[in-house]
C-alpha positions in Angstrom: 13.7 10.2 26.8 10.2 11.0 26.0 8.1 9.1 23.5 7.3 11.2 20.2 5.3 10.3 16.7 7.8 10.0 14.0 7.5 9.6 10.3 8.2 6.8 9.0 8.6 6.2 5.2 9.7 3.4 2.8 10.8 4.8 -0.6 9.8 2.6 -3.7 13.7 1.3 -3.9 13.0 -0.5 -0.4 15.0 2.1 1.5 13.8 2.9 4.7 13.6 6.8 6.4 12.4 8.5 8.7 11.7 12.6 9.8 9.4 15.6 8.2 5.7 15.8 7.7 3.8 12.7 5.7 2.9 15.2 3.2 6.6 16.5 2.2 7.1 16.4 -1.3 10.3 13.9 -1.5 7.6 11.6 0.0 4.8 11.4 -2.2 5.8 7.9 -3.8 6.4 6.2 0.1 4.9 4.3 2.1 4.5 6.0 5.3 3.7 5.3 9.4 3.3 7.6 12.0 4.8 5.6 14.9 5.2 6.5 18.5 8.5 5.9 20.0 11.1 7.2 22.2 14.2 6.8 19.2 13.4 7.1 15.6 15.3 3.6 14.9 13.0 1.9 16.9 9.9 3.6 15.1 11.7 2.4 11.9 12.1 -1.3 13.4 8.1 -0.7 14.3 7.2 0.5 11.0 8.9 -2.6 9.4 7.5 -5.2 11.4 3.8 -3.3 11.0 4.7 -3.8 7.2 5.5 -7.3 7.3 2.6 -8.3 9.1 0.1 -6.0 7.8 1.1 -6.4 3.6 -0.9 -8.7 2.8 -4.1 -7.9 3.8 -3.8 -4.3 3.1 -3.0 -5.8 -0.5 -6.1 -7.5 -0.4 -8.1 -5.1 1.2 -6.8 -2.5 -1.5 -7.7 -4.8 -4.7 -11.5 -5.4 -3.0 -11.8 -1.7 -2.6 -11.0 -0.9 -6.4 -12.6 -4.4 -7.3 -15.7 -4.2 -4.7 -17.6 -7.3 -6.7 -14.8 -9.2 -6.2 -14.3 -9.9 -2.7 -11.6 -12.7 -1.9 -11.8 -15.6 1.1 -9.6 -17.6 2.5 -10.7 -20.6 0.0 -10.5 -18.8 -2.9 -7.4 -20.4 -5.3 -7.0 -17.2 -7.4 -6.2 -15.1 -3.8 -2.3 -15.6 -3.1 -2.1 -14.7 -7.2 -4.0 -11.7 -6.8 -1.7 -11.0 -3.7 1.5 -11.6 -5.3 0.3 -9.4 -8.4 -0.8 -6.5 -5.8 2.9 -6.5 -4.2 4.7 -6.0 -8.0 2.0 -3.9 -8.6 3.1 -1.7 -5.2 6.8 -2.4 -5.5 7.8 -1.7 -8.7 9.9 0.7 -9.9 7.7 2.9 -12.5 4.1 2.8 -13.3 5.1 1.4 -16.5 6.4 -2.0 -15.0 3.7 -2.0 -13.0 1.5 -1.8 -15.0 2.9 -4.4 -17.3 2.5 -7.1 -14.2 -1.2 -6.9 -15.0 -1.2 -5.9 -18.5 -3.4 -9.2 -18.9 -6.1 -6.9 -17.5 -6.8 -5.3 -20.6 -8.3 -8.5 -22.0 -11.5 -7.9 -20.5 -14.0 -4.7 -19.5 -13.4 -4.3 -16.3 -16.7 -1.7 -14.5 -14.1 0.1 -12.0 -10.8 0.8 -14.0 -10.8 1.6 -18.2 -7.5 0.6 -17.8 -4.2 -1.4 -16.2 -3.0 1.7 -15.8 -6.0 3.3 -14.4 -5.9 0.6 -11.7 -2.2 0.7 -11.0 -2.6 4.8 -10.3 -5.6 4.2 -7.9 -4.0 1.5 -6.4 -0.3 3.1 -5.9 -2.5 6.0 -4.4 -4.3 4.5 -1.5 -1.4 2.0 -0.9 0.9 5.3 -0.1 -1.8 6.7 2.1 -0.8 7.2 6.2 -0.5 4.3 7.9 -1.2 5.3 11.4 -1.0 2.0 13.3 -4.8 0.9 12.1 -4.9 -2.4 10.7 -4.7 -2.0 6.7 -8.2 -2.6 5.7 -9.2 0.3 8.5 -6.9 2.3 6.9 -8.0 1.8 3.2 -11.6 1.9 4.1 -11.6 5.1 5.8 -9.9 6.9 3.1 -12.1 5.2 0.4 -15.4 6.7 2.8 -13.8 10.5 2.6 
């Protein structure tokens, strides 16, 4: 059989899929991978394995990018917090629960986002961007340059 890119998606129930263009409408709240491979359960098995390895620094690289004067390194306490709040920030359900993960937020200005909310949209958005076998953080910064 001959190798082909397939679409890869992960739906915001943790369901897996695969098949159309990135851009299909029943889409636009996945994840997605384009992922060469000869069978489109192997791409799937790629995809996952991509994800696992890959979450969280494209978690981290996604809160510097909508938080650029706060830049995380490997001894800073807060960082596995700020990961962990990313994640139910990206995996839950509505905006409204996730938003309420970081509802504390809202106790202080914040220069990038008026809002929780604001934050949770931008973030959700660039977390659902293409993920076309880049590391996360090339991913993230080359759609925050366009």
């Amino acid at each position: 059989m001959k190798e082909q890119v397939w679409t890869i998606v992960r739906f915001p129930d943790g369901s897996w899929s695969y098949g159309g263009k990135p851009s299909d409408s029943a889409y636009e709240f996945c994840e997605k991978w384009r992922i060469p491979a000869v069978e489109a359960k192997q791409a799937v098995k790629l995809a996952q394995s991509r994800r696992r390895r890959t979450l969280s620094k494209r978690l981290q690289t996604i809160y510097e990018t909508l938080c650029p004067d706060d830049v995380l390194d490997s001894r800073d306490p807060r960082k596995s917090i700020i990961v962990e709040e990313m994640r139910q920030v990206m995996e839950a359900p509505s905006e409204a629960e996730a938003v309420s993960a970081i509802s504390w937020w809202n106790s202080w200005p914040n220069p990038q986002h008026l809002s929780a909310q604001d934050f949770v949209r931008s973030a959700r958005e660039l977390f659902r961007r293409v993920n076309d076998g880049g590391t996360g953080d090339q991913a993230v910064a080359h759609e925050v340059r366009q």
